[in-house]
LOMAR-543257 format. One record per residue (C-alpha): residue number from 1; residue in one letter; x, y, z. Coordinates in pm, whole numbers. Layout:
BEGIN
> seq; type; x; y; z
> NUM; A; X; Y; Z
...
***
This chain:
BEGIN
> seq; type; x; y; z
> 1; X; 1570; -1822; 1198
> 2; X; 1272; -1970; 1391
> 3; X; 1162; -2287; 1417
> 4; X; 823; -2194; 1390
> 5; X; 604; -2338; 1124
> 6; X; 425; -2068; 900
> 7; X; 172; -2132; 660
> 8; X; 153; -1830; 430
> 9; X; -148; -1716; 214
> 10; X; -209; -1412; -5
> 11; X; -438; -1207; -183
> 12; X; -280; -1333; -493
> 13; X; 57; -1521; -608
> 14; X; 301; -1414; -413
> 15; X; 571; -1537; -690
> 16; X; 402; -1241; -929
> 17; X; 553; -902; -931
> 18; X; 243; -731; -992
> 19; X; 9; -904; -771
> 20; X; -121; -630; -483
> 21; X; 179; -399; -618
> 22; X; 396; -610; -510
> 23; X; 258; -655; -132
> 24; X; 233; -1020; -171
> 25; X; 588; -1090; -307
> 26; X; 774; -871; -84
> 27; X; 627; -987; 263
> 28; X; 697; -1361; 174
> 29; X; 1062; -1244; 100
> 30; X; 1087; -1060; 430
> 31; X; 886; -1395; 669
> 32; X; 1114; -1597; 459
> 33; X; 1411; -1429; 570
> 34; X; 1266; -1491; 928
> 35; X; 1145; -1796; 892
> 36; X; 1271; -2133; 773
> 37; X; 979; -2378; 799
> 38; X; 753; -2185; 608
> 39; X; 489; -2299; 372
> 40; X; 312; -2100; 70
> 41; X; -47; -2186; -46
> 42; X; -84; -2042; -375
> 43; X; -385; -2036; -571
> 44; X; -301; -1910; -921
> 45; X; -578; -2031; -1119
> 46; X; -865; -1940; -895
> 47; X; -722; -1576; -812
> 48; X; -654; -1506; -1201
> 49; X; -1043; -1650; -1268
> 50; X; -1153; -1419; -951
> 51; X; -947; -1142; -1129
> 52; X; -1142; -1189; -1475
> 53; X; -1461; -1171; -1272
> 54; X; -1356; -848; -1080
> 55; X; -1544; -653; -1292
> 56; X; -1893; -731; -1219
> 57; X; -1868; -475; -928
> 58; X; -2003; -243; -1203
> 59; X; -2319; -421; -1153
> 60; X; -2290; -420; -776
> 61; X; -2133; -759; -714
> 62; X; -1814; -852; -566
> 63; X; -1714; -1206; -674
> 64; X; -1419; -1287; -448
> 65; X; -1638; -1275; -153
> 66; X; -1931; -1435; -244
> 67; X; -2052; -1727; -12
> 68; X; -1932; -2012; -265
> 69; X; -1590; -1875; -361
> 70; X; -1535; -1819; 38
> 71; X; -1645; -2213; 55
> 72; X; -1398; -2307; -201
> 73; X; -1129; -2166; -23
> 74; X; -1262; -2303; 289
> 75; X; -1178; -2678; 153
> 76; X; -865; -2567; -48
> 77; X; -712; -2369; 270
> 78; X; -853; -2683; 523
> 79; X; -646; -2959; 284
> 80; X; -360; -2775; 251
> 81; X; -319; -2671; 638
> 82; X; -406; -3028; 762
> 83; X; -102; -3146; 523
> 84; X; 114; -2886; 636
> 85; X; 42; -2876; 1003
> 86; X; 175; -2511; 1088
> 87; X; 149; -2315; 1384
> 88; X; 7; -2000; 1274
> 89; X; -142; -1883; 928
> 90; X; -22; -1531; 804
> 91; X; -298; -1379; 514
> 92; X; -138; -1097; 331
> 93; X; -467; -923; 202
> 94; X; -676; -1237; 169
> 95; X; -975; -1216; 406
> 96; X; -1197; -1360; 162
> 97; X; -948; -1746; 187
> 98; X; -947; -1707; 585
> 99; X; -1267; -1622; 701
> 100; X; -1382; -1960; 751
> 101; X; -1057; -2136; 884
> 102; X; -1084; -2291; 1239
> 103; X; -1067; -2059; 1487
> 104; X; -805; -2270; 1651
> 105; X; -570; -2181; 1390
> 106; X; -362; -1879; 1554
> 107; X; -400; -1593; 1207
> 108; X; -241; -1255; 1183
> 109; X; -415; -1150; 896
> 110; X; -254; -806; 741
> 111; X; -385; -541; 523
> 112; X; -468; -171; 429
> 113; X; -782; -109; 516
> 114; X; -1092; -299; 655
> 115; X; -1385; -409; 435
> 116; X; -1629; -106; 563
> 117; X; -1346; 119; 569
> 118; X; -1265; 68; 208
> 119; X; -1614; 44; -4
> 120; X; -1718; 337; 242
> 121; X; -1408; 567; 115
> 122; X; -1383; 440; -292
> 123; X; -1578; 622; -523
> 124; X; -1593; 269; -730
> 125; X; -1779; 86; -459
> 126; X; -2065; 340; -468
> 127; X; -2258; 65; -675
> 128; X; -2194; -226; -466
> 129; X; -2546; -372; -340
> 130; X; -2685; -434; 0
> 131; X; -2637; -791; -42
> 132; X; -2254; -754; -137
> 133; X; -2164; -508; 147
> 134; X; -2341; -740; 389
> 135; X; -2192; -1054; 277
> 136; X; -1844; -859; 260
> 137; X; -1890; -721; 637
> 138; X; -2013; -1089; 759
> 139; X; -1640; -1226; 569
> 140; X; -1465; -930; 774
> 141; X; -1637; -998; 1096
> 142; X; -1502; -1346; 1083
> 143; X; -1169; -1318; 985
> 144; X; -1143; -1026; 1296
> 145; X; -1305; -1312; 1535
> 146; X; -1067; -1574; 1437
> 147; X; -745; -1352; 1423
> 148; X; -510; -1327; 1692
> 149; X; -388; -1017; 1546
> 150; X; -463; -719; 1256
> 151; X; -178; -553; 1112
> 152; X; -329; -258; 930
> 153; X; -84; -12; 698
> 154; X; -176; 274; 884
> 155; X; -299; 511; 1147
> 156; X; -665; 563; 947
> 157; X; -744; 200; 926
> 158; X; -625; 158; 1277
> 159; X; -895; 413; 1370
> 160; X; -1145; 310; 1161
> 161; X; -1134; -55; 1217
> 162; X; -1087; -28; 1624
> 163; X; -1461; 188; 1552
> 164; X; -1598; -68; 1353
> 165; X; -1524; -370; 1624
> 166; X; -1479; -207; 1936
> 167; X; -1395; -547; 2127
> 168; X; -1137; -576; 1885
> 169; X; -925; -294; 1942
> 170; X; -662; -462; 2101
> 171; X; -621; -727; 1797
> 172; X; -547; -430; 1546
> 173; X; -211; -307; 1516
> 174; X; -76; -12; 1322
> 175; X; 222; -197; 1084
> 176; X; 365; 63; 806
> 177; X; 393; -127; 476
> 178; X; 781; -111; 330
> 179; X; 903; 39; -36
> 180; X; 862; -206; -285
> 181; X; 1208; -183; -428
> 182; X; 1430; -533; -475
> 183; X; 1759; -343; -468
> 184; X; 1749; -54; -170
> 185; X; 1959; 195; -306
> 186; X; 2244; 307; -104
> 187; X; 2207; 629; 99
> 188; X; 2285; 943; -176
> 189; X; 2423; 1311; -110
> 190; X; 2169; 1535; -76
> 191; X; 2033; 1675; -426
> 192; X; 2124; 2053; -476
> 193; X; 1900; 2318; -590
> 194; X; 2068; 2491; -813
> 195; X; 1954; 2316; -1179
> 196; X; 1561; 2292; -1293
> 197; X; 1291; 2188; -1039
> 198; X; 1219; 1852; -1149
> 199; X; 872; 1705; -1043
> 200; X; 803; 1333; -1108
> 201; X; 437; 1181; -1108
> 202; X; 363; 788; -1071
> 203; X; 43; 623; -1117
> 204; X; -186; 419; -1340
> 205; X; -463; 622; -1269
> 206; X; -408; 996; -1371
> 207; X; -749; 1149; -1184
> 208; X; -732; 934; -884
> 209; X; -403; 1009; -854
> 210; X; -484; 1379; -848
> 211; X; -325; 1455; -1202
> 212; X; -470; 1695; -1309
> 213; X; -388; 1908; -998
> 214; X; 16; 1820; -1074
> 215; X; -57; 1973; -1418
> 216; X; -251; 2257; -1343
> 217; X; 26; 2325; -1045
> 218; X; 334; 2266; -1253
> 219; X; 159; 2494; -1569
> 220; X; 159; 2784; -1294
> 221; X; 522; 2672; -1183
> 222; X; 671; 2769; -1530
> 223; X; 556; 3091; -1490
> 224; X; 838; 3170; -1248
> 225; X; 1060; 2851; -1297
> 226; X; 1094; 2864; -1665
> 227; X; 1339; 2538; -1718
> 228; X; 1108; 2324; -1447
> 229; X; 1008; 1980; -1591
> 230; X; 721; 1742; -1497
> 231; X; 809; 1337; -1547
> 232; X; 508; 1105; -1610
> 233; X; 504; 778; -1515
> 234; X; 248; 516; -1502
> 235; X; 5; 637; -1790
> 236; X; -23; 886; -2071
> 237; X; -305; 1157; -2036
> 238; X; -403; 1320; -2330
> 239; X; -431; 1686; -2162
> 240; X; -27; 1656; -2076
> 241; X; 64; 1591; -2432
> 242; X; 240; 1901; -2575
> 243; X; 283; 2112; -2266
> 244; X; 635; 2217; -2235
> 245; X; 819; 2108; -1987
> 246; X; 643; 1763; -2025
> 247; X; 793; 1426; -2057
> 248; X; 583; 1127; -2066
> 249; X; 736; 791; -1972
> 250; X; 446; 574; -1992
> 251; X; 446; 257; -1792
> 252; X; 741; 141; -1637
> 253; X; 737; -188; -1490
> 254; X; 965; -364; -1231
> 255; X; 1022; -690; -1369
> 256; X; 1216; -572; -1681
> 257; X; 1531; -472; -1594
> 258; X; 1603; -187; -1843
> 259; X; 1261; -23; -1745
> 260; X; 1344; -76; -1423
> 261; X; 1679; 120; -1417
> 262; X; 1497; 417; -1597
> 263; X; 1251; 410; -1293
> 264; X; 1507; 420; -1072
> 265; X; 1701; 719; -1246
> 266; X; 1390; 938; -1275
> 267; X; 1340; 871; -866
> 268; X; 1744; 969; -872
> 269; X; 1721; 1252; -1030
> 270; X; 1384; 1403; -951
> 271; X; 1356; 1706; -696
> 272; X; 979; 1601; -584
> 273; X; 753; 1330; -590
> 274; X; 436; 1500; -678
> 275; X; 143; 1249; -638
> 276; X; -189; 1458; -435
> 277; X; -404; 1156; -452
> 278; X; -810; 1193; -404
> 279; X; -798; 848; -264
> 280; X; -524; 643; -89
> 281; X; -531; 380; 138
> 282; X; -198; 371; 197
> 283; X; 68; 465; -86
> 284; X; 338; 254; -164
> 285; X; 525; 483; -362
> 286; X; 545; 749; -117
> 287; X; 784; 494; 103
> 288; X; 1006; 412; -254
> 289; X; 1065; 798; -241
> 290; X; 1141; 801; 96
> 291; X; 1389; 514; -4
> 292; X; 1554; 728; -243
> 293; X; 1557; 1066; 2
> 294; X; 1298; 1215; -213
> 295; X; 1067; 1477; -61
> 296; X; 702; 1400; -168
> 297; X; 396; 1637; -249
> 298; X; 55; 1483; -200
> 299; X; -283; 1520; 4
> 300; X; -390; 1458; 339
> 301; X; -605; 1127; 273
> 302; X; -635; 829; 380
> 303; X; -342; 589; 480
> 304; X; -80; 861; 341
> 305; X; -34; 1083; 666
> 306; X; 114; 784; 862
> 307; X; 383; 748; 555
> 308; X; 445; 1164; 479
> 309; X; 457; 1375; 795
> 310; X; 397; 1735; 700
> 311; X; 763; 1938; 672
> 312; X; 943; 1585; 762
> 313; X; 973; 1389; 471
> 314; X; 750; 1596; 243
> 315; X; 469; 1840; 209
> 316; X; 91; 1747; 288
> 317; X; -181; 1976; 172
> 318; X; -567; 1934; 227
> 319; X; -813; 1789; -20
> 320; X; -955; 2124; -87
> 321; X; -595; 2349; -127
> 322; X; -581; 2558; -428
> 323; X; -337; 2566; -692
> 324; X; -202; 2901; -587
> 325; X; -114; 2734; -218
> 326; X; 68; 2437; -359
> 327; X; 278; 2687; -586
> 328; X; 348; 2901; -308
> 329; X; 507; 2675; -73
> 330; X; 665; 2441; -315
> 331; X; 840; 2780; -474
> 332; X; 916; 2875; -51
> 333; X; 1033; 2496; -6
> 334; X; 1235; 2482; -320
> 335; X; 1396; 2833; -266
> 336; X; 1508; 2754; 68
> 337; X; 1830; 2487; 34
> 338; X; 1841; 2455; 385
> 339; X; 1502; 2338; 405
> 340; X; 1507; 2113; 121
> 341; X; 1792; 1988; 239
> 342; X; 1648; 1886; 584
> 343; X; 1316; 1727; 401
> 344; X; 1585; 1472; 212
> 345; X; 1757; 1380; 464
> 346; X; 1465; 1318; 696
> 347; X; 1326; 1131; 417
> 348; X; 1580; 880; 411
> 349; X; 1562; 831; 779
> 350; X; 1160; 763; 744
> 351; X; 1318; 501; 535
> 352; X; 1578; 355; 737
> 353; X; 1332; 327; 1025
> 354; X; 1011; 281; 968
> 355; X; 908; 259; 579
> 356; X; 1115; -71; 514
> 357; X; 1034; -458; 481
> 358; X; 1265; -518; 798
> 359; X; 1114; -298; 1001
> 360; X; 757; -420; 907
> 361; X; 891; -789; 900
> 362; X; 1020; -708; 1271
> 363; X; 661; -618; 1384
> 364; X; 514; -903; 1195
> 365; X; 732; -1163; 1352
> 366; X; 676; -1020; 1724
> 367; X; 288; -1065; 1674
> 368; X; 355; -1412; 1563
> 369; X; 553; -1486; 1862
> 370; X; 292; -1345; 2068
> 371; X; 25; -1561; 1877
> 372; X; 185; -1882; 1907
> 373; X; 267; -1836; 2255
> 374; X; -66; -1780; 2296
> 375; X; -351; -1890; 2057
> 376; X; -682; -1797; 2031
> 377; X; -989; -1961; 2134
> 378; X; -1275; -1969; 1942
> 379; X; -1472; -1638; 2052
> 380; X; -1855; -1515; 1977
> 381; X; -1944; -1369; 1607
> 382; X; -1794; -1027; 1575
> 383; X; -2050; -765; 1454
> 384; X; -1980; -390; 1298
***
């Protein structure tokens, strides 16, 4: 343990399974671990009224960054961090409650994706008004300024945030998220390939998610694996219903133990992950397969190349592949033991070294030595 003193904020409660899929509640469990003076400010009440107002970004407007809620938090964070008197402040996600602490502060501040970075790759954020993407770049620019450090998730927000504040490319660190699993499971034999292909799918949202390429690909599948079966989890699309070979789960959640064993067994016994999302700033589920030495399928997008390395730990196609060239190398793949052998195996390893809460907890708590060793000064405005 250190005998530093951290003050830890987040997006949202940390002590709520489902707050940032789980982000919040693992990375306090991991500093925690590290850390025995350390000090949560939770703000349940505002984050679950910001939450209610989240949907006014239909009409262009983004609440949680909005010059009064950013003031709010500005005297919330100030009281609490003059009572609690830490050395450094980690924010897990929550730019819009540290932009406006002193700069004297020393703040790794850690997320998936920079403001810019993430209205300029979501198809949602298409609406968002001049005023909103200003205001949200000006809450970005000072949260870079006052940080001593950004941990980003991965390799594209590295690159696109060290383009967006050039001076700042030596604050912005490339710090792979872990699997969001309580219980690790132990490391398993390898999974044969002599029963039924088994694909599973997770996610809330089917089209984002790329669903209806995982239907359209496993449809073709059963043409020359006739017992091959496609697992749903997350939602229930209408267009699945009835196709054999189908079986819908619906949503599974973590915090209830018997769901939670039935997620586990479908990971357990599934041959693929099969998620080739349109959009994905990272992809937490991709390191939970990993966990459980299970090869994924998905797209080369966003945050997801630095977790699935093409022919490592799974297979990574291009937005734009066809049907026919998923089927064709996930028949090649699945017809070659050897092969599939090596991509579970390696998968595990990703794991065991890089796509865990230690390891990110490990890079975490160097930056913080680094930071309190030596904190910042209060620098000039950062500008995009």
């Amino acid at each position: 343990m250190k005998s530093i003193r951290v003050a830890y904020v987040a997006v949202n409660s940390p002590y709520r399974l489902s707050s940032w899929s789980g982000i919040p509640h693992f990375a306090l469990k991991e500093l925690s671990r590290r850390f025995s003076d350390l000090h949560v400010i939770d703000t349940p009440w505002l984050d679950a009224r910001l939450d209610r107002l989240s949907a006014a970004i239909r009409i262009g407007i983004m609440p949680m960054r909005e010059p009064l809620v950013t003031r709010l938090f500005e005297r919330i964070l100030n009281s609490r961090l003059a009572a609690i008197k830490p050395d450094i402040l980690v924010s897990i996600g929550a730019a819009h409650k540290v932009s406006r602490i002193s700069p004297n502060l020393p703040l790794i501040h850690v997320s998936d994706g920079m403001f810019s970075t993430v209205i300029g790759y979501y198809p949602r954020y298409l609406g968002l008004s001049s005023r909103s993407r200003e205001i949200g770049r000006d809450v970005q620019a000072d949260v870079v300024r006052r940080a001593s450090a950004i941990a980003v998730a991965s390799d594209w927000a590295a690159h696109c945030a060290s383009e967006e504040y050039p001076c700042a490319a030596s604050k912005i660190h490339v710090v792979p998220l872990g699997a969001n699993l309580e219980t690790p499971p132990a490391a398993a034999p390898p999974r044969t390939v002599g029963g039924p292909l088994k694909l599973l799918f997770v996610g809330y949202d089917w089209k984002r998610k790329g669903g209806d390429v995982v239907l359209s690909v496993f449809k073709r599948l059963r043409a020359h694996l006739k017992d091959a079966e496609l697992h749903i989890v997350g939602c229930s699309p209408r267009e699945a219903r009835g196709v054999a070979g189908v079986v819908q789960h619906g949503q599974l959640r973590k915090d209830v133990p018997e769901q939670q064993r039935k997620l586990v067994q479908l990971f357990t016994q599934a041959n693929f992950l099969f998620v080739p999302s349109r959009y994905e700033t990272y992809g937490l589920v991709f390191c939970e397969a990993s966990a459980f030495g299970l090869p994924s399928i998905t797209v080369r997008t966003g945050g997801i190349p630095t977790i699935i390395k093409d022919g490592v730990n799974g297979l990574l196609f291009s937005p734009e592949a066809s049907v026919e060239t998923y089927v064709e190398r996930i028949l090649r793949c699945w017809r070659d033991a050897d092969g599939y052998d090596r991509l579970q195996r390696a998968a595990r390893s990703e794991y065991e070294t890089r796509l865990n809460w230690r390891s990110w907890g490990a890079s975490i708590q160097g930056l913080i030595d680094q930071a309190v060793e030596a904190p910042p000064s209060a620098g000039e405005r950062v500008k995009p």
